[in-house]
C-alpha positions as a Markdown table, in Angstrom:
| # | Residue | x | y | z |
|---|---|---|---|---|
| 1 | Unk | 28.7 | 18.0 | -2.7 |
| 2 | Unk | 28.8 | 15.5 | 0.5 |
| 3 | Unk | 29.6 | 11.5 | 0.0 |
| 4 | Unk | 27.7 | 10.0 | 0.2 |
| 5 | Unk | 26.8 | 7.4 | 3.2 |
| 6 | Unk | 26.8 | 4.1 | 1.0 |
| 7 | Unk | 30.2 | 5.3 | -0.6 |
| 8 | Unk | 31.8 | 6.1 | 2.7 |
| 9 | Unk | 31.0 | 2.8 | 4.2 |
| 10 | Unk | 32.6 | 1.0 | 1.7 |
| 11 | Unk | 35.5 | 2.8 | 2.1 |
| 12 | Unk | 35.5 | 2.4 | 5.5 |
| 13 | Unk | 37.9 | -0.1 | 7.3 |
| 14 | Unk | 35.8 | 0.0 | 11.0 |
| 15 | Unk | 33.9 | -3.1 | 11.4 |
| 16 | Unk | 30.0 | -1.9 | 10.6 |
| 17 | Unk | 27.4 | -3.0 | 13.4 |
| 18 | Unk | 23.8 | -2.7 | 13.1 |
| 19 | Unk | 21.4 | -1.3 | 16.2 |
| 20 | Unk | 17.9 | -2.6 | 15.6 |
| 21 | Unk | 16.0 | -5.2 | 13.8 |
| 22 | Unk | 13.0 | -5.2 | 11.9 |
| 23 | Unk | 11.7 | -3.7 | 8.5 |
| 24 | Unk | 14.5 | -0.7 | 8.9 |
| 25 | Unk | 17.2 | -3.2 | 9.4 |
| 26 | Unk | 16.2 | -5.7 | 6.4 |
| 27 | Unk | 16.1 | -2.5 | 4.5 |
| 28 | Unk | 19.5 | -1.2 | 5.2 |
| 29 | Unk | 21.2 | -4.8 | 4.8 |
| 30 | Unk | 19.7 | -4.9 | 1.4 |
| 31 | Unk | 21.5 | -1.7 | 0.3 |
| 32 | Unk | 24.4 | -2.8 | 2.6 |
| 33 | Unk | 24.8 | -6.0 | 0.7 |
| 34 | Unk | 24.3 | -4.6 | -3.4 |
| 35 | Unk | 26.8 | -2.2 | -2.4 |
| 36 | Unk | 29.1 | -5.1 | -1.0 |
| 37 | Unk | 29.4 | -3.8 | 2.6 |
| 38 | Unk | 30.3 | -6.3 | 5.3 |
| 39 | Unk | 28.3 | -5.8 | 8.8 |
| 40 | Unk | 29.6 | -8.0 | 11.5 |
| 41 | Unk | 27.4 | -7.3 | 14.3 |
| 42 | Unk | 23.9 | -6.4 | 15.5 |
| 43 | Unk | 22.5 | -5.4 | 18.9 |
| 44 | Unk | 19.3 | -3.9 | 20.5 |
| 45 | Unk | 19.0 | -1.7 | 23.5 |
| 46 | Unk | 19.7 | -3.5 | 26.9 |
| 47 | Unk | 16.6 | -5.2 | 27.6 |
| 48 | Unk | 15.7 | -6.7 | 24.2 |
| 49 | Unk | 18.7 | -8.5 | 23.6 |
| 50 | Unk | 17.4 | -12.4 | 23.4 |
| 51 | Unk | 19.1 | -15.7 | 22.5 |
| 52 | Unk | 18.3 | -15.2 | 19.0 |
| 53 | Unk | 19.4 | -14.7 | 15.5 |
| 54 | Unk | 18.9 | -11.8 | 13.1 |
| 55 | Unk | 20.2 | -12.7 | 9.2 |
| 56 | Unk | 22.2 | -14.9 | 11.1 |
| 57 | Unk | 23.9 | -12.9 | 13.5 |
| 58 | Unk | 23.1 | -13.7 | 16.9 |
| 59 | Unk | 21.7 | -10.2 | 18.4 |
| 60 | Unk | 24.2 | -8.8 | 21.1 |
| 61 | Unk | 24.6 | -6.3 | 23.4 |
| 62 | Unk | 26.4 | -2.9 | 22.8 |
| 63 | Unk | 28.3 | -3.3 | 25.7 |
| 64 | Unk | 29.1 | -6.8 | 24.2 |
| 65 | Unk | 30.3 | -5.4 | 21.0 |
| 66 | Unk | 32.3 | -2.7 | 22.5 |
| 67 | Unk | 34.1 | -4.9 | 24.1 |
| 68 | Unk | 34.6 | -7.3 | 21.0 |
| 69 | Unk | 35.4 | -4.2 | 18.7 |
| 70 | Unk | 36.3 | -1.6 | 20.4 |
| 71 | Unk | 36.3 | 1.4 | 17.8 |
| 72 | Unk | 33.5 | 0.9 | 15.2 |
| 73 | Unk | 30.5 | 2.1 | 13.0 |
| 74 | Unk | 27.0 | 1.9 | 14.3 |
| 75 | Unk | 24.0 | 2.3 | 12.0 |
| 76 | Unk | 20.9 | 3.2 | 13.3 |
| 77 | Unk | 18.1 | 0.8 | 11.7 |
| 78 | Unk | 14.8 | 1.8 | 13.5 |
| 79 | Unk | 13.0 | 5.4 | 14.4 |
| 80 | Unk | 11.9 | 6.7 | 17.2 |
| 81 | Unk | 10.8 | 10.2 | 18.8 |
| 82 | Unk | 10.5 | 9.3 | 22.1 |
| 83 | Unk | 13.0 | 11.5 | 24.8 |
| 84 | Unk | 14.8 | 8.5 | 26.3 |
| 85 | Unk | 15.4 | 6.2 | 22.8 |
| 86 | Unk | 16.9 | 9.9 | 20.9 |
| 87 | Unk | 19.0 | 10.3 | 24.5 |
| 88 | Unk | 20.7 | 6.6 | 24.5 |
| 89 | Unk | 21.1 | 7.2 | 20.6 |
| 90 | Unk | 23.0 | 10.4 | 21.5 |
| 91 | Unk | 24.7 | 8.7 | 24.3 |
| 92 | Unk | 26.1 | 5.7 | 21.5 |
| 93 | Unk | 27.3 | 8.8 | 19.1 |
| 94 | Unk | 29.2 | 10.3 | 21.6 |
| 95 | Unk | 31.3 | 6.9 | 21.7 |
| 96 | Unk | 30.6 | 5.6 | 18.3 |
| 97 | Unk | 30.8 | 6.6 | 15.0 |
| 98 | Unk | 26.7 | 6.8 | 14.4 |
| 99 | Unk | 24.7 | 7.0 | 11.0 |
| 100 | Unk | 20.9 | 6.8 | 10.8 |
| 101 | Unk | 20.8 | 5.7 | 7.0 |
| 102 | Unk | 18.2 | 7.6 | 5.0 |
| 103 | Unk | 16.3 | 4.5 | 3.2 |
| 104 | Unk | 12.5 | 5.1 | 2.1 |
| 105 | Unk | 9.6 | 4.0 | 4.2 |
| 106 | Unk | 7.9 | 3.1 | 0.7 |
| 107 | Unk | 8.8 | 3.0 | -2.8 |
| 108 | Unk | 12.8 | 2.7 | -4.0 |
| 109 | Unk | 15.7 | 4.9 | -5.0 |
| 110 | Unk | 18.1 | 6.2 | -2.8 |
| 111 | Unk | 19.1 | 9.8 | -1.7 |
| 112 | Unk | 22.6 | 9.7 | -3.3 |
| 113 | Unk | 24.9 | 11.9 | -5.3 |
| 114 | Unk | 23.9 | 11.2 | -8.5 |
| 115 | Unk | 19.6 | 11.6 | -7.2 |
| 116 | Unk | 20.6 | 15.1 | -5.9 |
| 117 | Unk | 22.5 | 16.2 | -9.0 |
| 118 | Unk | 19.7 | 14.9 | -11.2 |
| 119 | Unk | 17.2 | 16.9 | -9.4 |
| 120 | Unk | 19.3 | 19.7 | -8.0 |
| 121 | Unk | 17.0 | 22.6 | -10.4 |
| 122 | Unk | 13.9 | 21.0 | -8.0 |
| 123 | Unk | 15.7 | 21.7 | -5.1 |
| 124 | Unk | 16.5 | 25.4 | -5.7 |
| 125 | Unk | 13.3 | 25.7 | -6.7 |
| 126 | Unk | 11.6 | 24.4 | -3.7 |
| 127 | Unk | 14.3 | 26.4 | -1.9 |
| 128 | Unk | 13.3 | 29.9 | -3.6 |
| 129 | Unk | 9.3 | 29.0 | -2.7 |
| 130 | Unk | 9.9 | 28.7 | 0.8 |
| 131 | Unk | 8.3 | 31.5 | 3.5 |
| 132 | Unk | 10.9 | 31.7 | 6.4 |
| 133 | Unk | 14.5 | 31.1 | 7.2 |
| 134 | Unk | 14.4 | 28.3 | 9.0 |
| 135 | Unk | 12.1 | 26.4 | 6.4 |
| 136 | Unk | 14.8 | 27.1 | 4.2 |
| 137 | Unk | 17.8 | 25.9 | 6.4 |
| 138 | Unk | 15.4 | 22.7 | 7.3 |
| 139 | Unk | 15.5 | 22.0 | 3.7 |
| 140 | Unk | 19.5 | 22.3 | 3.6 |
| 141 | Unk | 19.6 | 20.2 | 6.7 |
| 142 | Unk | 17.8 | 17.8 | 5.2 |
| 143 | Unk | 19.8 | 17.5 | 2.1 |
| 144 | Unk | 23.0 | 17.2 | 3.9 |
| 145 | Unk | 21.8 | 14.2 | 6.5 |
| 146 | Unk | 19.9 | 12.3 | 3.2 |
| 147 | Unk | 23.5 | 12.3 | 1.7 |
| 148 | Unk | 25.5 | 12.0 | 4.9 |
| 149 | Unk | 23.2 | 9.6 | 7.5 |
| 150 | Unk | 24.5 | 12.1 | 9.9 |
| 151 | Unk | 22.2 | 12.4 | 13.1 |
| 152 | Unk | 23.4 | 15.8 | 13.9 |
| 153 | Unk | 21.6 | 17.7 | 10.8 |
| 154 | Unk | 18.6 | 16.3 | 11.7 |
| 155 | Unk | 19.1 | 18.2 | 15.3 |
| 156 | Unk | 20.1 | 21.3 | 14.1 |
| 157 | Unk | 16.7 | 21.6 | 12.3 |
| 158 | Unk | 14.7 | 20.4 | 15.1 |
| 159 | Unk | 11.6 | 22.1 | 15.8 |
| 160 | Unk | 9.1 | 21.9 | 18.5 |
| 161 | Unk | 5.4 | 20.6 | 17.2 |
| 162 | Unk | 3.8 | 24.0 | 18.6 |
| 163 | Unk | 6.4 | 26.2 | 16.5 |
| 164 | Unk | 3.4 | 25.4 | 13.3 |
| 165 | Unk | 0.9 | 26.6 | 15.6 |
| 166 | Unk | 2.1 | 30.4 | 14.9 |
| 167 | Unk | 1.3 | 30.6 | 10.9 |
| 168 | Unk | -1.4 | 27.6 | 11.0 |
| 169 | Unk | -3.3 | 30.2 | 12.4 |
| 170 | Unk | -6.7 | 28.1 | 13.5 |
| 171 | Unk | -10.2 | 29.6 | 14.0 |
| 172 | Unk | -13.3 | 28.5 | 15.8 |
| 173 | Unk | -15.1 | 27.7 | 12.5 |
| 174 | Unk | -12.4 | 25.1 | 11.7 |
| 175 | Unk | -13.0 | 22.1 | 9.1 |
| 176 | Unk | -10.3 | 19.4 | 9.4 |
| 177 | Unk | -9.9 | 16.5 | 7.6 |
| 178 | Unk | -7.3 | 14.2 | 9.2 |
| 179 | Unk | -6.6 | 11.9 | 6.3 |
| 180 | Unk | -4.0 | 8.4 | 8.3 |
| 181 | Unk | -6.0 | 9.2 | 11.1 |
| 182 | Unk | -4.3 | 6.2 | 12.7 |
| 183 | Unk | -5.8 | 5.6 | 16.0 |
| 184 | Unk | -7.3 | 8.9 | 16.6 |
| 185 | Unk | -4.8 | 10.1 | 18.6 |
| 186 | Unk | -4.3 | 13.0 | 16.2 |
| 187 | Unk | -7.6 | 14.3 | 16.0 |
| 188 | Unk | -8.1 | 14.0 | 19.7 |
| 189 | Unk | -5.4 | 16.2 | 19.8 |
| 190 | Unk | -6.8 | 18.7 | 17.5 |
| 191 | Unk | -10.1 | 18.3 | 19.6 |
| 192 | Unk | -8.5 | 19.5 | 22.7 |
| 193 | Unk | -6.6 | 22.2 | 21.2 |
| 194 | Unk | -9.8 | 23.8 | 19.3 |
| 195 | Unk | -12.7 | 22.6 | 21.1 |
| 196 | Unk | -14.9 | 25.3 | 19.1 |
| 197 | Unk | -14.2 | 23.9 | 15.4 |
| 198 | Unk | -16.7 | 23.0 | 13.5 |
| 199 | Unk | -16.6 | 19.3 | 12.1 |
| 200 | Unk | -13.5 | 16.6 | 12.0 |
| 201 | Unk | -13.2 | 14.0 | 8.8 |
| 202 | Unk | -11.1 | 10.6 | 10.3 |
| 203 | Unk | -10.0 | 8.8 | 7.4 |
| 204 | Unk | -8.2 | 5.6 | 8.3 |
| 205 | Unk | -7.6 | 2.1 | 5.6 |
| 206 | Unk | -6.3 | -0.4 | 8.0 |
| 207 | Unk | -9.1 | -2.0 | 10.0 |
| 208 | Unk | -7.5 | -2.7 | 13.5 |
| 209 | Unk | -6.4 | 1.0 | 13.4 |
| 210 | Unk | -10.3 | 1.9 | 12.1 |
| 211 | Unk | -11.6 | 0.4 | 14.8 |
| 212 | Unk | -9.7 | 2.1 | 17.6 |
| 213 | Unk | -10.6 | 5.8 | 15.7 |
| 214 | Unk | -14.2 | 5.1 | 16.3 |
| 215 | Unk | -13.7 | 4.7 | 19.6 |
| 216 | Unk | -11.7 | 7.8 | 19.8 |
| 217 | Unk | -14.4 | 9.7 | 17.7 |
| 218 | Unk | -17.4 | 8.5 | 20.0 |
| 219 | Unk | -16.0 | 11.0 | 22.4 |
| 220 | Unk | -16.0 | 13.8 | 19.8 |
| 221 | Unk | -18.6 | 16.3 | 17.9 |
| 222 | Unk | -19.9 | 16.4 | 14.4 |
| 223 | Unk | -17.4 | 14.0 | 13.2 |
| 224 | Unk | -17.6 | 11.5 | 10.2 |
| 225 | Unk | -15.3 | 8.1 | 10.3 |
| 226 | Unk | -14.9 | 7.1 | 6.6 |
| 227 | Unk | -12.7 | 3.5 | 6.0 |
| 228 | Unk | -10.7 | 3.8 | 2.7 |
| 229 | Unk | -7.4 | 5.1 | 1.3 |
| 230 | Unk | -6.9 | 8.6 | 0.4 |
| 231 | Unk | -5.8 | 8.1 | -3.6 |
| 232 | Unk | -6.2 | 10.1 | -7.1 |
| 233 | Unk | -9.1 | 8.2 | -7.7 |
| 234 | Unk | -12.6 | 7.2 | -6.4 |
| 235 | Unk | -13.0 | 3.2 | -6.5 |
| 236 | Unk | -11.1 | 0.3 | -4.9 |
| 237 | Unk | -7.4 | 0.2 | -4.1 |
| 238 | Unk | -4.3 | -2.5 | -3.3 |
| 239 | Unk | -3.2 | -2.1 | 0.0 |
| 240 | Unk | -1.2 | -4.1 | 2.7 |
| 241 | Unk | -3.5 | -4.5 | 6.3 |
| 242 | Unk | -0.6 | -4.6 | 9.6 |
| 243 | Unk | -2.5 | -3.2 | 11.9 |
| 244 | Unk | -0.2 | -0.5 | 13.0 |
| 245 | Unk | 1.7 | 2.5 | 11.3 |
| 246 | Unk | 3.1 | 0.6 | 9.0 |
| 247 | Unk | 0.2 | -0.2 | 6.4 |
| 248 | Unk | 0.2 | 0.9 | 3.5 |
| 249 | Unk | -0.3 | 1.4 | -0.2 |
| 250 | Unk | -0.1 | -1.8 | -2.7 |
| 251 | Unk | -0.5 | -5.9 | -0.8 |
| 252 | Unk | -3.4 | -8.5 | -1.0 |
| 253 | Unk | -5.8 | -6.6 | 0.3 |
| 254 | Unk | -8.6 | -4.7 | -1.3 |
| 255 | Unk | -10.3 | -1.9 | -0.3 |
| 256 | Unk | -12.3 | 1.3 | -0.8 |
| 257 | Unk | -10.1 | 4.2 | -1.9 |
| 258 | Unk | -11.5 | 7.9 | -1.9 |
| 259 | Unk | -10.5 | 11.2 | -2.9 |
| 260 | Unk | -10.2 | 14.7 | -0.9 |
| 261 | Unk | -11.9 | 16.4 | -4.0 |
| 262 | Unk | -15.0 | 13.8 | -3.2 |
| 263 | Unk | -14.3 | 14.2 | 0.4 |
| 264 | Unk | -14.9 | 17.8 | 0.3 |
| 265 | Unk | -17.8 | 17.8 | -2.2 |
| 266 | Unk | -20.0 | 19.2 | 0.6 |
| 267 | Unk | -17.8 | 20.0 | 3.0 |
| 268 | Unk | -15.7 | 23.4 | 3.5 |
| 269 | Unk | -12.7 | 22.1 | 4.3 |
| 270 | Unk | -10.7 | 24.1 | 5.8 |
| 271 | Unk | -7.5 | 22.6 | 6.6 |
| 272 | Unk | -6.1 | 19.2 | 5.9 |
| 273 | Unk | -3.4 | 17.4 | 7.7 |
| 274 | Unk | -2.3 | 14.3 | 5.2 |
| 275 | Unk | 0.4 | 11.4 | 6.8 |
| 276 | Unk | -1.1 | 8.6 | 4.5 |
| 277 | Unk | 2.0 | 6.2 | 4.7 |
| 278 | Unk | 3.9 | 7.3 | 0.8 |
| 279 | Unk | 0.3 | 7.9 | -1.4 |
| 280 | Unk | 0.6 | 12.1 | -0.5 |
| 281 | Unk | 1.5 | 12.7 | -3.8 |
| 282 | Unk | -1.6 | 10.3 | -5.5 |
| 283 | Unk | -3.6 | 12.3 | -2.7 |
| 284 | Unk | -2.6 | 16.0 | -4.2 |
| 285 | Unk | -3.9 | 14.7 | -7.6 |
| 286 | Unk | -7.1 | 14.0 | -6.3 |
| 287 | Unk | -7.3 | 16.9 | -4.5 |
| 288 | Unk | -7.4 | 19.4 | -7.3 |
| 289 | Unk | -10.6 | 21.1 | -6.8 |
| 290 | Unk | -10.5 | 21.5 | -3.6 |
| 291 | Unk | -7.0 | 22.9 | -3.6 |
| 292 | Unk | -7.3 | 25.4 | -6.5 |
| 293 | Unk | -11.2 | 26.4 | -5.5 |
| 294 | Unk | -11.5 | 25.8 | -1.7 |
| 295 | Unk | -7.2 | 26.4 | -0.7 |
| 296 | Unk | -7.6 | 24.9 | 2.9 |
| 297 | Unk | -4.4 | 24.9 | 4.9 |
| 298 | Unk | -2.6 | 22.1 | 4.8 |
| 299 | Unk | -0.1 | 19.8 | 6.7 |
| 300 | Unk | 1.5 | 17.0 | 4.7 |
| 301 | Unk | 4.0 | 14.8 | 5.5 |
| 302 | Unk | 7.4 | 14.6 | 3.2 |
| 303 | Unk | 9.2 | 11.4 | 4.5 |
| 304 | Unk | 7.8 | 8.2 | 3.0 |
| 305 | Unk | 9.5 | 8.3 | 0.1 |
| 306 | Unk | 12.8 | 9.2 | -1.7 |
| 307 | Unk | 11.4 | 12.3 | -3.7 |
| 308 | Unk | 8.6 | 13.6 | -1.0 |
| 309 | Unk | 11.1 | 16.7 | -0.4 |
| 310 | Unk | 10.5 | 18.1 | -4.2 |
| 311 | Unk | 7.5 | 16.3 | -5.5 |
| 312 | Unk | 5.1 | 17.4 | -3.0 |
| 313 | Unk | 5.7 | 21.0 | -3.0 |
| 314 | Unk | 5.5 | 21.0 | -6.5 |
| 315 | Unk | 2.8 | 19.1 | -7.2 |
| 316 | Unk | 0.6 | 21.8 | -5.0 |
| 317 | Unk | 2.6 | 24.4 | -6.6 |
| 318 | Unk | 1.4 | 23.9 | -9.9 |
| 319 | Unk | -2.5 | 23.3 | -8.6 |
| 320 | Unk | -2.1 | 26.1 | -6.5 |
| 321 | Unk | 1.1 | 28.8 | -6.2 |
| 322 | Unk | -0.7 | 31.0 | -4.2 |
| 323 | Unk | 0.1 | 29.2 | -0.6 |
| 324 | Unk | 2.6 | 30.5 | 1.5 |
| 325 | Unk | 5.4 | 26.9 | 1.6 |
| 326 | Unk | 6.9 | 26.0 | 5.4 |
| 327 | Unk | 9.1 | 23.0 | 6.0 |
| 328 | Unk | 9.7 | 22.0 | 9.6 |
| 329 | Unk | 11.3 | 18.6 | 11.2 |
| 330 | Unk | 10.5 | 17.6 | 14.8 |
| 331 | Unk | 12.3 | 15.6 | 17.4 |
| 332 | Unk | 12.9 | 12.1 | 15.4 |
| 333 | Unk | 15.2 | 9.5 | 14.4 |
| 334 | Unk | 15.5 | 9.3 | 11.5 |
| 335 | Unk | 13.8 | 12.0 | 9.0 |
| 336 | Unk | 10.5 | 11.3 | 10.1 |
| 337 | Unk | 8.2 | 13.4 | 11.5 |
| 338 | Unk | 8.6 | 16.1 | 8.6 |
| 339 | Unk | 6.1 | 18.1 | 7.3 |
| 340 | Unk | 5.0 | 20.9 | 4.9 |
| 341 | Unk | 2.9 | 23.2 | 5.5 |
| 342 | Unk | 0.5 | 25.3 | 3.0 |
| 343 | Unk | -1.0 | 28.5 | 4.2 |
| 344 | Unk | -3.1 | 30.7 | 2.0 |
């Protein structure tokens, strides 16, 4: 079994330097710091680099820590899947030693050792219910960068977002449910690509995101715009309002909350694509009626939180263990933009 990241670093004698700021970064200096790991740097892309301080660092240059350093670590503290951000990334490695940590979007626990060994009978599991090869050596992939924070497993899994296309298998009497419907840039999509479905579901929590989706859905047919949380349960629900991707689960707020089972009531659903920020797995508990009676196809994502890999194949699994189980990984640093896939 790989070492892990957090083991390596503190092992390592090259001065650490961070490249980012933000949620990701606070998030790696936390585990950076309980695992007494020294960073002595941080710097954004040319740019973004301001007279200002970051955990009291001042933020820097690359070029300026090149030059200070020389030889050194660089850990990636922010995602992106756009071309030009994965090319200057790329452009870094080739100089740099380069980790993008694996740290969860939501909830705690790391991907170390000692998780993998403790669920290691999961994994094989998952492994042995998987439909193709390359689901199968996404999975591995996976594995190794979670331990490692090595970029270049994540690239040899890469797929392109059409590749689903082949076993999603979409017909003209299409029902979707597009549950973290964000902006409605998603559905849009799925509007232009299958302009004979039948009816859309938008289901978006964060207000400043709902908003936007009903503009995006005035330009659509037979769709419904509900504002809640998908959850295991039909009522009111914590959550945390920012306006972007990055609400969530749990905060101040309080809001409605809604299941797929209830969602679906009079609806044949079809197929479900879920990216609901870390509450996927609360959301497979509440849909299982619809899953077990109705088995629409389904995309879900697997990256929010430490155990998504196992948890949510499994937790369909034993609703369900009819579905055919893909994995694929597109274009993104780091692990996000993974998803399962469910195909009756």
């Amino acid at each position: 079994m790989k070492q892990s990241l957090w083991k390596y670093l503190k092992n390592s004698h090259k001065p650490i330097v961070l490249y980012g700021m933000g949620d990701g970064a606070d998030k790696i200096i936390k585990v950076l710091e309980s695992c007494g790991i020294e960073y002595r740097g941080v710097f954004a892309t040319d740019g973004f680099v301001r007279d200002k301080y970051f955990h009291g660092l001042k933020l820097s240059s690359y070029a300026a820590l090149k030059e200070k350093f020389g030889d050194m670590t660089v850990l990636l503290c922010f995602g992106s899947a756009r071309p030009e951000v994965l090319e200057n990334i790329k452009r870094i490695s080739a100089e740099q030693e380069l980790y993008a940590p694996d740290v969860p979007v939501c909830g705690g626990g790391l991907f170390t050792e000692e998780y993998y060994a403790e669920h290691e009978k999961d994994f094989e599991y998952v492994f042995s219910r998987l439909a193709d090869k390359k689901s199968k050596e996404t999975l591995e992939c996976m594995i190794n960068y979670k331990l490692s924070g090595k970029p270049e497993y994540l690239y040899r899994c890469e797929a392109s977002p059409l590749e689903p296309l082949g076993f999603l298998g979409h017909s003209k009497k299409e029902n979707y449910f597009d549950l973290g419907a964000y902006n409605g840039d998603t559905l849009t999509e799925f509007a232009d690509r299958f302009p004979d479905y039948m009816s859309i579901t938008a289901v978006e929590p964060d207000a400043k995101n709902f908003k936007k989706l009903c503009a995006a859905a005035e330009k659509l047919r037979n769709i419904r715009t509900v504002n809640a949380c998908v959850s295991d349960t039909d009522g009111t629900a914590a959550f945390s309002m920012r306006g972007g991707r990055n609400s969530r689960a749990g905060g101040t707020d309080t809001i409605p909350s809604v299941t797929v089972d209830s969602l679906a009531e009079n609806t044949d659903v079809s197929f479900i694509k879920m990216d609901i920020e870390g509450a996927e797995y609360a959301a497979i508990s509440g849909a299982e009626n619809t899953i077990r009676i109705k088995m629409p196809k389904m995309q879900i994502a697997c990256y929010h939180r430490t155990g998504d890999l196992t948890d949510i194949p499994m937790a369909v699994d034993r609703i369900n263990p009819d579905y055919k189980i893909y994995l694929r990984h597109f274009p993104c640093l780091p692990a996000w933009d993974t998803n399962y896939y469910f195909i009756p």
